[in-house]
TORMISE-22881 format. One record per residue (C-alpha): x, y, z. Coordinates in pm, 1 decimal. Each point is the difference from the previous one (the first is absolute). Layout:
BEGIN
{east:X	north:Y	up:Z}
...
***
This chain:
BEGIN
{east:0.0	north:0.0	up:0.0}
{east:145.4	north:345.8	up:-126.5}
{east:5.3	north:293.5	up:202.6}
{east:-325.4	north:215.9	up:-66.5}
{east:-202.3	north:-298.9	up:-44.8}
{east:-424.3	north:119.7	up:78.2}
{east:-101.9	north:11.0	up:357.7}
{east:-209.5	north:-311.0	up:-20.1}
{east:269.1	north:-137.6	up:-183.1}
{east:226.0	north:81.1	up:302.1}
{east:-201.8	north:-170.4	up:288.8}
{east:101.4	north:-357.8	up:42.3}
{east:-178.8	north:-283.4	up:145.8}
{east:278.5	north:-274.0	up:186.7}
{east:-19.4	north:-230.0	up:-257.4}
{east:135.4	north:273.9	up:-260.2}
{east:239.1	north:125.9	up:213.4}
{east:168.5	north:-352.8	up:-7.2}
{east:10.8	north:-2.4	up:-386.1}
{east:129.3	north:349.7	up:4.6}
{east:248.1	north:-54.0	up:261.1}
{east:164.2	north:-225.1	up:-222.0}
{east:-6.9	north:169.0	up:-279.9}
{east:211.0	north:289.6	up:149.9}
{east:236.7	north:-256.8	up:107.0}
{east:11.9	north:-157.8	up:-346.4}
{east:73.1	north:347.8	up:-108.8}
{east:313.0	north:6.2	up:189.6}
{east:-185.9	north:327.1	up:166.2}
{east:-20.9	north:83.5	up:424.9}
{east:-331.7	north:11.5	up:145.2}
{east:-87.1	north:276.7	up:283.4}
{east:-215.8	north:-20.0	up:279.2}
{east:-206.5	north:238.3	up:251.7}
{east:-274.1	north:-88.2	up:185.3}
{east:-268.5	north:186.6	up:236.0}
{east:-293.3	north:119.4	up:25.2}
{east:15.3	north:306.3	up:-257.8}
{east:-349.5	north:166.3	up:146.1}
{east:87.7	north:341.6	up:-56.7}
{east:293.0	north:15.9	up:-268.8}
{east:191.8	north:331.9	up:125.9}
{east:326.7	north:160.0	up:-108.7}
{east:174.1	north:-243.0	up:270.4}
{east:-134.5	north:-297.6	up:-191.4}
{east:94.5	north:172.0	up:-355.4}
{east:368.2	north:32.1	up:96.5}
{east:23.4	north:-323.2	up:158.2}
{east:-138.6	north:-195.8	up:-318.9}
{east:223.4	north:237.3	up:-213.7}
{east:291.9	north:-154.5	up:222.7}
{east:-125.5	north:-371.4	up:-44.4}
{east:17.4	north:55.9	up:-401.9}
{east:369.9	north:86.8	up:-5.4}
{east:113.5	north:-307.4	up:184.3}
{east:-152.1	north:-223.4	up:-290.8}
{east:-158.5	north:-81.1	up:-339.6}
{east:-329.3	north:-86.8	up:87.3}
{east:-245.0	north:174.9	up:312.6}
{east:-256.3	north:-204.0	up:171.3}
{east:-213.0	north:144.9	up:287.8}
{east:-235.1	north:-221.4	up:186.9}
{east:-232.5	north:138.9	up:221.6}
{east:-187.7	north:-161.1	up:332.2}
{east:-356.5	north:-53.2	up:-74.3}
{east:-280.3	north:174.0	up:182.6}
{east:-59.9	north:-268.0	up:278.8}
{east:372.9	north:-28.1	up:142.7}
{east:47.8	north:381.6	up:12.1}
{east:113.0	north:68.7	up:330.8}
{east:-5.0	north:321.4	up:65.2}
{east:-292.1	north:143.7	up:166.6}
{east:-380.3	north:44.9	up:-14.3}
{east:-163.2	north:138.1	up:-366.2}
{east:324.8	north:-149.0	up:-173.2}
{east:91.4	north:-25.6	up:-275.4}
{east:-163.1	north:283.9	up:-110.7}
{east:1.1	north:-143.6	up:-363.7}
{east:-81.3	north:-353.3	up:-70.2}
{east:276.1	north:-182.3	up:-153.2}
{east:-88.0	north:-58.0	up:-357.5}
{east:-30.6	north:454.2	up:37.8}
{east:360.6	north:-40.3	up:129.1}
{east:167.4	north:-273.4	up:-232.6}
{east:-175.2	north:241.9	up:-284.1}
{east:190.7	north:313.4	up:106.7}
{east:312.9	north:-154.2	up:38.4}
{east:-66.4	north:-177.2	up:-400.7}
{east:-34.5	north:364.2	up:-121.3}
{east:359.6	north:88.1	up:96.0}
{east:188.7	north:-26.5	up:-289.5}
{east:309.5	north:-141.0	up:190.4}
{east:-169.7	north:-311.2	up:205.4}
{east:-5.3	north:-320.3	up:-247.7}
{east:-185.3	north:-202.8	up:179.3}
{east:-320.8	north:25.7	up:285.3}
{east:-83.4	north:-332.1	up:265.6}
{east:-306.9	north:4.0	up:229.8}
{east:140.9	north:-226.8	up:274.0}
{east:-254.4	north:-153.6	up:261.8}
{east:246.2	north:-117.2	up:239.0}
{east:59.7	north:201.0	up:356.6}
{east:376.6	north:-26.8	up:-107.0}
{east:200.8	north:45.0	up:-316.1}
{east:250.5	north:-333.0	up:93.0}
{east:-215.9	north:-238.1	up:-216.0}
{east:-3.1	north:222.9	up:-259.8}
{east:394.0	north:55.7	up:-18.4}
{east:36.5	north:-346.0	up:5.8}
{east:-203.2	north:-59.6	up:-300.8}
{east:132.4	north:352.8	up:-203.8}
{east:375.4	north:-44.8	up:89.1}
{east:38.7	north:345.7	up:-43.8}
{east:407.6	north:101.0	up:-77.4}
{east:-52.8	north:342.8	up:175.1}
{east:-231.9	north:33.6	up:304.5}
{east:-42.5	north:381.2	up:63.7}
{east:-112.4	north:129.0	up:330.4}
{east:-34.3	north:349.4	up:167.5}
{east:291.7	north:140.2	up:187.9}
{east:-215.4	north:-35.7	up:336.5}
{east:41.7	north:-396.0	up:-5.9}
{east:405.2	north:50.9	up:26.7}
{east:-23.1	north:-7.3	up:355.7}
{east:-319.7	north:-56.3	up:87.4}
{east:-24.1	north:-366.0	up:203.4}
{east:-278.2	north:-123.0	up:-250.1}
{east:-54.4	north:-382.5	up:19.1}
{east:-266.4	north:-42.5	up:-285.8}
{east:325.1	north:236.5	up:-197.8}
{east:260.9	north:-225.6	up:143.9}
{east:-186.8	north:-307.0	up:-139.8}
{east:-75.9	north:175.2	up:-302.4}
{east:379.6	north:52.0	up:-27.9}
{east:65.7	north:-385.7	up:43.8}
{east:-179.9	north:-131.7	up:-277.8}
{east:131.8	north:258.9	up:-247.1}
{east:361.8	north:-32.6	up:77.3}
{east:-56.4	north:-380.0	up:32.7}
{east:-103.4	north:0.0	up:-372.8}
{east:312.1	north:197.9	up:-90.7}
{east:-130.2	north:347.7	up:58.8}
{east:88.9	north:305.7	up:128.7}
{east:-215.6	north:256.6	up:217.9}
{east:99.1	north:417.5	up:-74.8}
{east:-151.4	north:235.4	up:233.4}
{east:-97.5	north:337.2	up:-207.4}
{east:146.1	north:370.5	up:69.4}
{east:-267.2	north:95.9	up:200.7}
{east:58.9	north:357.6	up:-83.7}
{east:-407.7	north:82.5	up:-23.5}
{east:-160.5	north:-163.7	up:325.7}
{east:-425.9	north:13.6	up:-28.8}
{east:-205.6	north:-157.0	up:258.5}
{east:-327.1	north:-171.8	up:-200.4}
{east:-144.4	north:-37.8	up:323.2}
{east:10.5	north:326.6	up:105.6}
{east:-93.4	north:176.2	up:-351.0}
{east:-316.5	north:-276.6	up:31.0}
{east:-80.9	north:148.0	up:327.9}
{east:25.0	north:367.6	up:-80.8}
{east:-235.2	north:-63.3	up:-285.3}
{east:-251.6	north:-235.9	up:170.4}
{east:-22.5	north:295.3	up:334.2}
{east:-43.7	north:238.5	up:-215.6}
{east:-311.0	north:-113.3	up:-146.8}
{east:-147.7	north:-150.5	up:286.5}
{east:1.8	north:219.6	up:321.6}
{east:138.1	north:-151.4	up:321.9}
{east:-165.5	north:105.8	up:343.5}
{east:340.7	north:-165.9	up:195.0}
{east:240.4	north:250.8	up:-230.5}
{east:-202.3	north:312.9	up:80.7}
{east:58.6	north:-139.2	up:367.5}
{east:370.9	north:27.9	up:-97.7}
{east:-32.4	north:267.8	up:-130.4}
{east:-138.8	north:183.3	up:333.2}
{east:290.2	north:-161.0	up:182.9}
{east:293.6	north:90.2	up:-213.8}
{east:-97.3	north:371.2	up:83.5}
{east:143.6	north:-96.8	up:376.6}
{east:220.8	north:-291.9	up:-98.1}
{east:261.5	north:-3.7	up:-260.5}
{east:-48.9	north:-264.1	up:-248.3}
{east:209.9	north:96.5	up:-291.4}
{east:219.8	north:-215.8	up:-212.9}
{east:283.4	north:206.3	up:103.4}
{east:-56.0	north:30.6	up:338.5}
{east:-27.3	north:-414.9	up:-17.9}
{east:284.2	north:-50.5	up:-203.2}
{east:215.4	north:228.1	up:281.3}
{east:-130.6	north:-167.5	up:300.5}
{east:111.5	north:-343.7	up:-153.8}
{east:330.4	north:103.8	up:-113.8}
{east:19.7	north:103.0	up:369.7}
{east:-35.9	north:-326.9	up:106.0}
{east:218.2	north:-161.6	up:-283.1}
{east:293.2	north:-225.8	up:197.1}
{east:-148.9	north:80.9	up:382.3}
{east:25.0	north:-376.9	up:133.8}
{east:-329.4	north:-146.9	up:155.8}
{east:-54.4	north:-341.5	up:146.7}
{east:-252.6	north:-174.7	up:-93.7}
{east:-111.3	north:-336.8	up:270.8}
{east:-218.9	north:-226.8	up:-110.8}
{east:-152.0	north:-327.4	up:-180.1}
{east:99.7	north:-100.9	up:-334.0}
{east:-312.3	north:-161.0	up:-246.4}
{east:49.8	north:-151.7	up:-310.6}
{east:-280.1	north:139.4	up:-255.5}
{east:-82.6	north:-254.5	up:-226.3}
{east:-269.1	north:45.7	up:-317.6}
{east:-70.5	north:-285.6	up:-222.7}
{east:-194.0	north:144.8	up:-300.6}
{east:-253.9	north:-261.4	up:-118.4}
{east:-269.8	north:-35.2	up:-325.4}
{east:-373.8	north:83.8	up:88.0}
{east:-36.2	north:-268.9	up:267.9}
{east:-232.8	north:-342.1	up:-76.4}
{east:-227.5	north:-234.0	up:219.1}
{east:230.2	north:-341.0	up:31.5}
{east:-233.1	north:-293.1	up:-201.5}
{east:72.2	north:-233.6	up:339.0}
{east:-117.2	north:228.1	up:271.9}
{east:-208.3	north:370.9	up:-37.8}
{east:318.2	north:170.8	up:101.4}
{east:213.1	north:302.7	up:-107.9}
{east:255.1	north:-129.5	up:-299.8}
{east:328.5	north:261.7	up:-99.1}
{east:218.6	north:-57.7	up:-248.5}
{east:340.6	north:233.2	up:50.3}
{east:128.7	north:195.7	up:-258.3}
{east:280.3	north:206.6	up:166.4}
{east:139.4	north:31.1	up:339.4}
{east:150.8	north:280.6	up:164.5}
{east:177.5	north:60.0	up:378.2}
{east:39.3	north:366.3	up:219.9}
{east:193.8	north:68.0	up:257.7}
{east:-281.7	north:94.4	up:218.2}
{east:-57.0	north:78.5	up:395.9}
{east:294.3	north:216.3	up:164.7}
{east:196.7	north:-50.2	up:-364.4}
{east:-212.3	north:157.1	up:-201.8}
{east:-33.3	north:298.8	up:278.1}
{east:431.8	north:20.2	up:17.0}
{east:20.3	north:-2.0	up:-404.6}
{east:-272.6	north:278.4	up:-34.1}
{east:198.4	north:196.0	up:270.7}
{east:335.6	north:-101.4	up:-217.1}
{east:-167.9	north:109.5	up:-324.5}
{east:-105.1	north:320.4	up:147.8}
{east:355.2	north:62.6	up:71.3}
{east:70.2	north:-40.6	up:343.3}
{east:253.9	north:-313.2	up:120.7}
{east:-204.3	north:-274.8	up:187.8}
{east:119.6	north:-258.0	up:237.2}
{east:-269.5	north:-286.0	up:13.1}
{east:22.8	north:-207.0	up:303.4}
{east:-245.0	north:-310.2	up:-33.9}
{east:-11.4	north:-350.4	up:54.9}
{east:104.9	north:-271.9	up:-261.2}
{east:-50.9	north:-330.8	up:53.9}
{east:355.6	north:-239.4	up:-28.8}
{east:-243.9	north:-263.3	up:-293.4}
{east:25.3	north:296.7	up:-143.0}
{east:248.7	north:106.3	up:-336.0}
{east:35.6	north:315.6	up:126.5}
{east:314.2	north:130.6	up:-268.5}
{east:-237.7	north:110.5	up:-253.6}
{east:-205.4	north:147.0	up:184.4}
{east:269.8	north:219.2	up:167.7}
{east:158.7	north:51.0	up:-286.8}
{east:-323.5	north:121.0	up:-197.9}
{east:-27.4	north:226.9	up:347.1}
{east:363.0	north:145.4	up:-15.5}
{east:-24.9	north:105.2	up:-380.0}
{east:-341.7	north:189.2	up:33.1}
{east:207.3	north:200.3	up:304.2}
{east:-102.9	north:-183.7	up:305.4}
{east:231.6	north:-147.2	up:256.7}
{east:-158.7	north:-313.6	up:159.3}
{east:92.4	north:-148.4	up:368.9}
{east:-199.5	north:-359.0	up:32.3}
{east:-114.0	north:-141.2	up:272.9}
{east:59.8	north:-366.6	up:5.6}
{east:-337.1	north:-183.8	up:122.6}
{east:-143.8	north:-323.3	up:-38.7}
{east:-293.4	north:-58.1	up:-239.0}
{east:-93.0	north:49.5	up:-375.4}
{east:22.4	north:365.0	up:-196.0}
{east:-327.6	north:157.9	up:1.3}
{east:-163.2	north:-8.4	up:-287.8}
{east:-333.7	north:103.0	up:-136.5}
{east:-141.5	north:-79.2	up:-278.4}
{east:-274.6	north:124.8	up:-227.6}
{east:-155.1	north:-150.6	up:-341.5}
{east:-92.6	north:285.2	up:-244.3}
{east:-246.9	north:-48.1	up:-290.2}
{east:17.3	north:312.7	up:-172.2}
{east:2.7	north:289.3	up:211.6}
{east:-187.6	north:-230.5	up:325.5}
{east:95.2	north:-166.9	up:274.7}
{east:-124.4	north:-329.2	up:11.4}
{east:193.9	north:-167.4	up:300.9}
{east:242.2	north:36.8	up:259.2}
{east:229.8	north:-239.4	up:151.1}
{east:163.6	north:117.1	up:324.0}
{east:312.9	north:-206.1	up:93.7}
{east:85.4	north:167.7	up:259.8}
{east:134.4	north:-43.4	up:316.8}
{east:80.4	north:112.2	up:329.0}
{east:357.1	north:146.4	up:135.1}
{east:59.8	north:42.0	up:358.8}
{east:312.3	north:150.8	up:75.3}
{east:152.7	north:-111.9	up:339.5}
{east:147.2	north:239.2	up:217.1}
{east:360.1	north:5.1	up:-130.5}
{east:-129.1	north:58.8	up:-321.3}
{east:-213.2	north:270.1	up:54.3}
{east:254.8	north:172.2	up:213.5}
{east:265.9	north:-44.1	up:-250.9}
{east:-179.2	north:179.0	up:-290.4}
{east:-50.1	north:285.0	up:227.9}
{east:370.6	north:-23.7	up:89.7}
{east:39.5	north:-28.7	up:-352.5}
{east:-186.8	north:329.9	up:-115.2}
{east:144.7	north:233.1	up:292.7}
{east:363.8	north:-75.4	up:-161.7}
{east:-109.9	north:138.2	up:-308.8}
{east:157.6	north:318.7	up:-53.0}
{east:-228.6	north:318.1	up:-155.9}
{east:-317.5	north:-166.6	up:-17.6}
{east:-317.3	north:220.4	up:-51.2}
{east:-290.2	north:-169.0	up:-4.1}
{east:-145.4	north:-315.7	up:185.5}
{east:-245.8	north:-188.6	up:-205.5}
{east:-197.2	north:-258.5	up:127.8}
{east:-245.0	north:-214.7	up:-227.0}
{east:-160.6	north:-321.5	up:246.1}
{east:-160.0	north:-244.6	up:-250.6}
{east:-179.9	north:-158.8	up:274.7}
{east:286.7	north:-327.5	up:-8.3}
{east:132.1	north:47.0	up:321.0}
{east:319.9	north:169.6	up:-43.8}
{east:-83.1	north:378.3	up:201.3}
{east:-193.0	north:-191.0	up:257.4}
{east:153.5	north:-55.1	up:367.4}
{east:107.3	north:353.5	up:24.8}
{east:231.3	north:29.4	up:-273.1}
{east:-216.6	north:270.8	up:-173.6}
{east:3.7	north:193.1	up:366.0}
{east:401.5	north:-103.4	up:74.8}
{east:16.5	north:173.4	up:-377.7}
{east:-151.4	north:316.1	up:38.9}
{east:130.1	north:84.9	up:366.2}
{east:345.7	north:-109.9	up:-62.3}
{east:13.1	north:200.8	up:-323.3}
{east:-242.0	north:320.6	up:84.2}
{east:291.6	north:187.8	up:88.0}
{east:183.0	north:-43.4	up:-259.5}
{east:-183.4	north:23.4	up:-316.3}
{east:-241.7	north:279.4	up:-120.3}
{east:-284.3	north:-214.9	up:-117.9}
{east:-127.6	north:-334.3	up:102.8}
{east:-261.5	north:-70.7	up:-248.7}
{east:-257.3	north:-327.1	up:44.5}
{east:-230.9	north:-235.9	up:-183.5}
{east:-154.7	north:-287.8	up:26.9}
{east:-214.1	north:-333.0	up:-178.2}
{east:-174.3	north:-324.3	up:78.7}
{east:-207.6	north:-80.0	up:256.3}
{east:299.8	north:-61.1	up:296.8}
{east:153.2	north:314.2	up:-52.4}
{east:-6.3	north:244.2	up:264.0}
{east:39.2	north:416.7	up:-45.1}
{east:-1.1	north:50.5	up:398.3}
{east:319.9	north:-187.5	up:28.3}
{east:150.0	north:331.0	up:-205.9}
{east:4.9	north:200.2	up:278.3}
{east:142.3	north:367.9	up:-64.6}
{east:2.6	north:-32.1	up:-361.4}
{east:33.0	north:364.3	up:-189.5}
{east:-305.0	north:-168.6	up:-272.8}
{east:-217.7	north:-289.2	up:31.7}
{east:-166.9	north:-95.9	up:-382.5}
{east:-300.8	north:-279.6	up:80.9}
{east:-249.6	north:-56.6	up:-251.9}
{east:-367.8	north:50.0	up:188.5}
{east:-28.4	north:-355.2	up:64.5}
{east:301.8	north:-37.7	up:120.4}
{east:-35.3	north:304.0	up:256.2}
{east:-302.7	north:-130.9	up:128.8}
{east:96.9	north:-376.7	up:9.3}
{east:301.5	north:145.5	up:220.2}
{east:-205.3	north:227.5	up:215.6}
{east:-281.6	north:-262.4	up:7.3}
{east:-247.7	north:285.9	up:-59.5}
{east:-234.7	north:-15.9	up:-275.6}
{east:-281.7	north:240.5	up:103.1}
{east:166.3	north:317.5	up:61.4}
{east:122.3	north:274.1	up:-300.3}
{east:302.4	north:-97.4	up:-167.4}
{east:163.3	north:335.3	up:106.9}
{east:-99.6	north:-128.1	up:344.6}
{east:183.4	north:-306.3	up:0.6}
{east:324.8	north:153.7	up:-169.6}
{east:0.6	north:262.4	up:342.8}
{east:-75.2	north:-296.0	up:203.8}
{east:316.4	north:-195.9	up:-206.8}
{east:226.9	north:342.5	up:106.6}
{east:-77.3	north:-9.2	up:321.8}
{east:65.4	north:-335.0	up:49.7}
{east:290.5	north:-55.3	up:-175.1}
{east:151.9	north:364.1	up:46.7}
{east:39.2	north:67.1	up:-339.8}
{east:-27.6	north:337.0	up:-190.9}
{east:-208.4	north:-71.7	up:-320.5}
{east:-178.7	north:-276.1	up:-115.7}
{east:-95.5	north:-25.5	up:-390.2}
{east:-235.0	north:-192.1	up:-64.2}
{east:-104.2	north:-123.0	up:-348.5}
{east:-341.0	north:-76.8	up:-89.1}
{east:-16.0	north:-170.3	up:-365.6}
{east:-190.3	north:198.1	up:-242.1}
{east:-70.2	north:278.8	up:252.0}
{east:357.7	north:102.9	up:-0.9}
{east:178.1	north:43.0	up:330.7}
{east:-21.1	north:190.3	up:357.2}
{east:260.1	north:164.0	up:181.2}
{east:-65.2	north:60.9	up:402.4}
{east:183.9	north:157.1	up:204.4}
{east:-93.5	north:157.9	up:298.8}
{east:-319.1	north:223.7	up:-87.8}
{east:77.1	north:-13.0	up:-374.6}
{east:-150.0	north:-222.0	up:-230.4}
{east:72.3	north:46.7	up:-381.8}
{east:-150.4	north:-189.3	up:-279.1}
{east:173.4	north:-86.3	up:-323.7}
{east:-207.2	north:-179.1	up:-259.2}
{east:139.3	north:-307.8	up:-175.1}
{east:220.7	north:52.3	up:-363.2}
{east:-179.0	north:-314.8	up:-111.6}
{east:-327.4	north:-130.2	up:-36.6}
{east:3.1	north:-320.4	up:-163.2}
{east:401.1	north:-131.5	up:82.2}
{east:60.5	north:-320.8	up:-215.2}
{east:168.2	north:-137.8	up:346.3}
{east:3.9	north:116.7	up:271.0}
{east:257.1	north:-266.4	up:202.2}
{east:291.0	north:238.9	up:103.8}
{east:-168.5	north:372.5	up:-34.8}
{east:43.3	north:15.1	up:383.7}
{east:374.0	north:-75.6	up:-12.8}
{east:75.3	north:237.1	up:-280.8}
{east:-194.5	north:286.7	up:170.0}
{east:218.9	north:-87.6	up:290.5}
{east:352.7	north:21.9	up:-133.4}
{east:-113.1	north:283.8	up:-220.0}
{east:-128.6	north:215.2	up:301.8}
{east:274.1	north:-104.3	up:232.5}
{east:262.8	north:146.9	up:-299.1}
{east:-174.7	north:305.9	up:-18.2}
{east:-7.2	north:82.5	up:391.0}
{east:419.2	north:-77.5	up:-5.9}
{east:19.4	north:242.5	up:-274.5}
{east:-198.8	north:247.5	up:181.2}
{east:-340.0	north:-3.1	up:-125.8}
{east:-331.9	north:106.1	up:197.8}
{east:-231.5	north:-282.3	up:170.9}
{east:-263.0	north:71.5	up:-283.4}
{east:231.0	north:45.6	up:-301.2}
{east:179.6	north:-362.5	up:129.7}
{east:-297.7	north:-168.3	up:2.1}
{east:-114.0	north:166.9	up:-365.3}
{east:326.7	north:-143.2	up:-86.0}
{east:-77.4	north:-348.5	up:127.4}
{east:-348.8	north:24.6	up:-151.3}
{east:168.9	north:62.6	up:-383.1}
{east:237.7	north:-296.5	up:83.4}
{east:-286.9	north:-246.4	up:134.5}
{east:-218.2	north:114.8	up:-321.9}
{east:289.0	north:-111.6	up:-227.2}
{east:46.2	north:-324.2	up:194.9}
{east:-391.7	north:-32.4	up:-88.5}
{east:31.6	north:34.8	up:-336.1}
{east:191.3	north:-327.0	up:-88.5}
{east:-10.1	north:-364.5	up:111.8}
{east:246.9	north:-77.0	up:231.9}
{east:241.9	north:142.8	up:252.3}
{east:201.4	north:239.4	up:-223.6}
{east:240.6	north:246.3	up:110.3}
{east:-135.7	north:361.7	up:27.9}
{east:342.3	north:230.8	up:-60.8}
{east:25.5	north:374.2	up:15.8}
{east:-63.0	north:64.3	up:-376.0}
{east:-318.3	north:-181.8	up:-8.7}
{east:-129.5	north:205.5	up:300.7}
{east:135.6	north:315.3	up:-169.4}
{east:-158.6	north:-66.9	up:-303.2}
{east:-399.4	north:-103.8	up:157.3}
{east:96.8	north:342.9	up:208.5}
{east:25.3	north:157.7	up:-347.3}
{east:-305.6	north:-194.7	up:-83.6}
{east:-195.5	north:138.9	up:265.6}
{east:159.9	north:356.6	up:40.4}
{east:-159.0	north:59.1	up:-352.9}
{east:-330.4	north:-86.1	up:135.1}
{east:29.3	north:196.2	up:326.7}
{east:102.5	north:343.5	up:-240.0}
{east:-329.7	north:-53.6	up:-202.0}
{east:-225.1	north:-69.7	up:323.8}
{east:156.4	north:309.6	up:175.4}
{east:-57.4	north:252.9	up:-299.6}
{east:-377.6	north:-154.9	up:-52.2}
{east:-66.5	north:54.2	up:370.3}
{east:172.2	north:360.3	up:-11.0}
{east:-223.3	north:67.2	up:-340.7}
{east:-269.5	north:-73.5	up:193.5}
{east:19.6	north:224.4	up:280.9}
{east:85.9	north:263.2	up:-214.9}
{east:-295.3	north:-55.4	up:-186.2}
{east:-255.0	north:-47.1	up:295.7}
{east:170.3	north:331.0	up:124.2}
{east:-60.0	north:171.6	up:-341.9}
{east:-405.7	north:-142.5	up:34.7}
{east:90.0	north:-233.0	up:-352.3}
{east:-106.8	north:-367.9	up:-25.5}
{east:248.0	north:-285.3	up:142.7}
{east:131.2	north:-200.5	up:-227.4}
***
């Protein structure tokens, strides 16, 4: 197929890709690949594509079909055979695939592309479903090329801007109102990060495996009326206290994770995965299996969880050789402590933790999960960050206001401010006499496993780089509505924050001149718009 072939002519079903795979090969002629999701084809996308062309003779682009996009509610915006067309009516792009896979590794292995291109992003980033993709194209003699990266557009934020602007949103006007007392610009974000950017925090808690198997729409089982799965694709995250220390890492700070790992378990690749994403990990050497938890996907739902976990008491010596452990630490921060309800801060190591160190670092940050976690053993913590259930499971009080139970939580813990989130109703923060209400950044998350840890690494790095109570916890609210947006535990760095904050700060400008129009013109006697 000759370059400038019709767009119809362009579009290839699997089967034709085959044929024409060969045929380049035949030809004596390299074959190019990108792959995405293409919804909004912007000057980032243009460049990058321009790239893939001069590392070969022939350009291929396949794109994810509609029902593995992954990347937040009322997306794609365009169907896929809308996308595959636009990208056929560049003149440079050869050839057009609609894949219908979650991943592109089954694909690569069939195409064999010689030159896999990918954005400059992925060059660092700590990507499994990249690494693997990586694997099977180097394994068929290969080579991956990362592009300039010179023109850097966020789809998902242009996608945003676009869809907010036609359809008015009560929780942005909210915003709005509060960034007249609270300073949520992108610059004032970007400063109070670089602030934090090497401060050393320790981080104490359990370590979860997150496993998700990705499965075909499930069956009934002929021999019994019972669920039947069939995997397609299986991926792992570093979840629990990990996922907490490599947000904090990615966010720029320098993380020490202190948690327990079990001596069944391989635990070299898992450090080692730690170290290169920036965190330093001290185990704990218990007895026992590595937590895991694991969750079978169809689509974009949840069909069942497996929890293999177990419990890990630490004995005296243990408990009061981590704390021995942390004090020696020189120029550390932050205390961080994340209970996952396993056993680990129980027996007064969470208590031993904060009074031994309350002296000595500025912030002593908490958080916790599961049923046999407790918040009041985090006595004289700076922030406490329950969900609603989990205040009230902790404070056994399920009658009174929610503001109510956070004071009650203060009192009896000593603490200063308690945050607490409350799903699709955003977040309180109490302190004292002051209550203040920040609406949720997403309405319909794709997943919401690991929104609480990302708000609480991304609000604890704000506070070390000197940001306000309220502009920390807008922080930690852009981080946990990123986490949202994809499946998984991924890593929420400072860019992606900076870049939602961009997102958003757009939004907040227009709300704030429409409310100011408005009072001008109810001043002037003309008709709101």
């Amino acid at each position: 197929m000759q370059r400038g072939a019709s767009i119809s002519d362009k579009i290839l079903t699997l089967e034709e890709l085959i044929v024409v795979r060969k045929e380049i090969s035949r030809a004596g002629e390299t074959l190019v690949q990108c792959h995405g999701c293409f919804d909004i084809v912007h000057p980032g996308h243009i460049r990058h594509l321009q790239f893939a062309v001069a590392q070969g003779d022939r350009l291929i682009v396949s794109i994810t079909a509609d029902a593995f996009v992954n990347k937040g509610p009322n997306r794609p915006m365009f169907t896929h055979d809308l996308r595959a067309e636009n990208l056929a009516a560049l003149a440079f792009v050869d050839l057009v695939y609609i894949h219908h896979e979650a991943t592109a590794v089954e694909l690569l292995g069939d195409v064999k592309p010689d030159v896999y291109i990918k954005g400059a992003e992925y060059a660092t980033a700590d990507d499994q479903r990249f690494h693997d993709e990586r694997k099977i194209v180097e394994s068929n003699n290969g080579r991956v090329v990362f592009s300039s990266g010179d023109v850097v557009f966020s789809s998902t934020a242009i996608v945003e801007a676009i869809q907010k602007v036609s359809r008015p949103d009560p929780d942005i006007e909210q915003l709005a109102e509060l960034s007249k007392k609270h300073d949520f610009s992108t610059p004032s974000i970007g400063r109070t990060l670089d602030a934090a950017s090497s401060k050393r925090v320790v981080v104490v808690g359990e370590t979860i495996l997150d496993t998700y198997t990705h499965c075909q729409w499930p069956e009934i089982a002929d021999e019994h009326p019972m669920l039947s799965l069939k995997p397609i694709s299986s991926e792992q995250f570093d979840g629990g206290a990990a996922i907490v220390a490599q947000h904090l890492a990615a966010l720029g700070t320098r993380p020490v994770l202190y948690t327990p790992i079990p001596k069944s378990f391989d635990a070299r690749p898992f450090i080692e995965r730690m170290n290169e994403q920036g965190v330093e990990v001290m185990p704990i050497v218990v007895d026992g299996l590595m937590p895991e938890k694991k969750r079978f996907v169809v689509g974009r739902d949840k069909v069942m969880k497996l929890d293999c976990t177990s419990s890990f008491q630490l004995d005296t010596q243990q408990q009061q050789l981590v704390v021995k452990q942390v004090l020696s630490l020189s120029d550390v921060e932050c205390l961080v402590l994340t209970d996952f309800g396993l056993g680990m801060l129980g027996n007064g190591l969470a208590e031993s933790l904060c009074a031994s160190l309350r002296d000595q670092v500025g912030l002593i940050i908490g958080d916790v999960s599961g049923v046999r976690s407790s918040l009041l053993n985090m006595r004289g913590a700076d922030v406490l960050c329950p969900s609603e259930t989990e205040l009230r499971l902790a404070m056994n009080d399920y009658d009174s206001t929610v503001v109510d139970v956070a004071r009650g939580l203060i009192a009896k813990t000593q603490s200063v401010v308690v945050v607490v989130t409350l799903g699709g109703d955003g977040l309180v923060i109490v302190s004292g006499d002051d209550e203040i209400r920040l609406p949720a950044l997403s309405h319909d998350p794709i997943d919401v496993l690991g929104c609480g840890d990302a708000l609480l690494a991304s609000m604890c790095a704000s506070m070390l780089g000197g940001g306000g109570l309220v502009e920390s916890a807008y922080v930690g609210s852009i981080a946990a509505a990123i986490a949202g947006s994809v499946m998984g535990n991924a890593v929420v760095g400072k860019s992606q924050v900076i870049t939602r904050g961009q997102s958003f700060g757009a939004q907040f400008a227009h709300s704030v001149a429409q409310i100011e129009a408005n009072m001008l013109a109810a001043n002037a006697g003309e008709p709101i718009r």
